[in-house]
N, C-alpha and C positions, 0 to 999 in steps of 0.2 A: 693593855691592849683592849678596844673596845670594838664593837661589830655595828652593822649598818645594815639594814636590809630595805629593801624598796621595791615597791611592788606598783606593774603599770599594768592597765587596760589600754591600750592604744585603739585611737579612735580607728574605722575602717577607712578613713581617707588616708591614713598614714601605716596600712601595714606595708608597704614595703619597706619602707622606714625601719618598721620595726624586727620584720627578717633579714635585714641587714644588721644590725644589733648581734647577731648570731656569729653573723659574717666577721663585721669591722669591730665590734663592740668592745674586744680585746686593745685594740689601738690605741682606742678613746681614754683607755684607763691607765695607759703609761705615763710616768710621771708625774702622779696625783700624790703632794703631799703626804708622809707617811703613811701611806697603801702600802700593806704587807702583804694582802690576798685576795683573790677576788674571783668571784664563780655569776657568770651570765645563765640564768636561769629560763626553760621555759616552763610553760604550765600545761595542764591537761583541760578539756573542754569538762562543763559541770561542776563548777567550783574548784576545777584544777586535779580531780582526781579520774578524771575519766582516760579511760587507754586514750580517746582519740584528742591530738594533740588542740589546744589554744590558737587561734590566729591572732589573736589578739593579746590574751593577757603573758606578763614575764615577770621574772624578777630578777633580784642582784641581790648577791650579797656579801661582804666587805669586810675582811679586818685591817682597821688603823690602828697603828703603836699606841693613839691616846688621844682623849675626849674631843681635844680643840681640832685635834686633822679630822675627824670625825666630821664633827659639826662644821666646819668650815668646806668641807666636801659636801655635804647637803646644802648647805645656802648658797656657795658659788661657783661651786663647777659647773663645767659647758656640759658633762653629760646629764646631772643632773635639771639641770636648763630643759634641754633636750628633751627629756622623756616629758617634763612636767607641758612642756608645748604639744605635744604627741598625742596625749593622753586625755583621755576621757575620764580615769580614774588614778587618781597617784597617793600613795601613802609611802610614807619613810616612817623609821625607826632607831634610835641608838640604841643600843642591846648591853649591859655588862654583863658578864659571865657570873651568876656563884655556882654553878657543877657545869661538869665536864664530863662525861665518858667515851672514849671513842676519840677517832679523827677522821680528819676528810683531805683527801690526797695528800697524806702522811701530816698533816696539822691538827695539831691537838691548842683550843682555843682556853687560854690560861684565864683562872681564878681571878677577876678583878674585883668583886664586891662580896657580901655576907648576903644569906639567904635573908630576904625581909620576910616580917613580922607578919605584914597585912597587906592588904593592894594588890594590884594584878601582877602576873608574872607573864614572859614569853617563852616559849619553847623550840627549839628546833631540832628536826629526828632526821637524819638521812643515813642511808647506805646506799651502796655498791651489792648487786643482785648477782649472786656466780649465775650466766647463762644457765648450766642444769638445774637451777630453781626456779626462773625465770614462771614459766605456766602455773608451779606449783603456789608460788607466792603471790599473783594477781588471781589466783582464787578465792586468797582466804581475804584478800586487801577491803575489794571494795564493801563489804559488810561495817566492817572496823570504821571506813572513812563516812558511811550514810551515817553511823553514831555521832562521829565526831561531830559532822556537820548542827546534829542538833542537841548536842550535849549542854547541860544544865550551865552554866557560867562560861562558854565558850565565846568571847569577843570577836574574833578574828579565825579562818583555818584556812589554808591554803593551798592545795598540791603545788609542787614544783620539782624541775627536774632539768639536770648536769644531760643527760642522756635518756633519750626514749626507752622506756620500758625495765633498763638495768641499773642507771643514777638517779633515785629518785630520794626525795625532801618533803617534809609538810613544818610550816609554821603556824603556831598556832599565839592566840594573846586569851590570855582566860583572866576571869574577875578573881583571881587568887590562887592561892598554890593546892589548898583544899580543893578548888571546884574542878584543877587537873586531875590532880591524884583518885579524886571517887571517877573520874570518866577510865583513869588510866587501871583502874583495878577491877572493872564492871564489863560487863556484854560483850561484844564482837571483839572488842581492842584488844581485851586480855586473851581472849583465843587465840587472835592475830598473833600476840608475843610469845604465848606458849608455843606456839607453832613455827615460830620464826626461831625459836632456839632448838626446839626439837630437831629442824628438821636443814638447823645451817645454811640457812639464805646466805649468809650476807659474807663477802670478802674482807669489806670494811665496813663499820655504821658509828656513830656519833649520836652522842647525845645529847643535847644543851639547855641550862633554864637558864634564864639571864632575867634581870631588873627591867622591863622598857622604857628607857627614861624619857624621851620623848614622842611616844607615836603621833604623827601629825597627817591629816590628808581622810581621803576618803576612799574606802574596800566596800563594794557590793554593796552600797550605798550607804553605809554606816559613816559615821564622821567621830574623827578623832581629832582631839586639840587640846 
């Protein structure tokens, strides 16, 4: 099983378009070649981490049984068609898994490759927020996420979110599995997690590093190919 993640800036001639996505966006994804899963994302204003919602940017993201339904959904599907017409910014991604902890609405995303050696790696962190943490958690959050933003080897970071304020995700693509781990063991972040276990946020959370095997497109002007 591999993952897909896609991330749009929709242009403002096209947000209706794109708040409909929210709406219909579910539809669009029936009977897509080995599609196992799939979560319509949106994002927060400020690179995606701010409480106040995005009008404009979203994401998605996808597990297919295996590589070829994968990549064959990024080149020819109509939704992907879709957004990349929409969009002011569009990036995709093929993701393999080598760790795992956690799941997301009871999915646990299975082991498909070996941790590499060298090269960039992707990550992706979400949980489920129990309402009585809710304030206590978007205290300690946005410190953690102004690091991230400017972390040493950080390619790519992204807030995203299942639900306002209680389902929320970040993706991140970093120049190595080193340049994650010193941000992940340094300043705001590691407050953020000691605190986030101290003090049992989360009902569900997940964990993921995966291979990016092909990032392609353009995020907050950066170009990938």
């Amino acid at each position: 099983m591999v993952a897909v993640i896609v991330l749009v800036d929709i242009r403002p001639s096209s947000r209706l378009w794109g708040f409909l996505r929210f709406v219909l966006g579910r539809a669009a994804l029936r009977n897509i070649p080995g599609l196992q899963f799939a979560k319509i994302l949106g994002s927060g204003a400020g690179g995606g981490f701010g409480l106040k919602p995005s009008a404009t940017r979203q994401g998605l993201f996808c597990l297919f049984a295996n590589a070829p339904s994968a990549a064959a959904f990024i080149a020819d599907s109509k939704i992907i068609a879709a957004y990349r017409h929409h969009a002011d910014e569009f990036f995709s991604a093929i993701l393999s898994a080598y760790s795992c902890r956690g799941s997301w609405s009871g999915v646990s995303i299975p082991i498909d490759t070996d941790a590499p050696d060298t090269g960039p790696i992707a990550a992706l962190t979400r949980a489920s927020i129990r309402p009585s943490q809710v304030i206590s958690f978007w205290r300690k959050s946005p410190p953690a996420e102004a690091d991230l933003e400017r972390a040493s080897g950080c390619l790519l970071a992204v807030g995203l979110g299942e639900a306002p304020f209680f389902r929320q995700a970040t993706f991140t693509i970093w120049e190595s599995s080193q340049a994650m781990d010193h941000y992940a063991r340094s300043g705001a972040h590691l407050t953020a997690i000691k605190a986030a276990h101290q003090g049992q946020y989360f009902s569900e959370s997940m964990f993921v590093r995966f291979r990016p095997l092909n990032p392609q497109g353009v995020w907050k002007g950066r170009v990938f190919a």
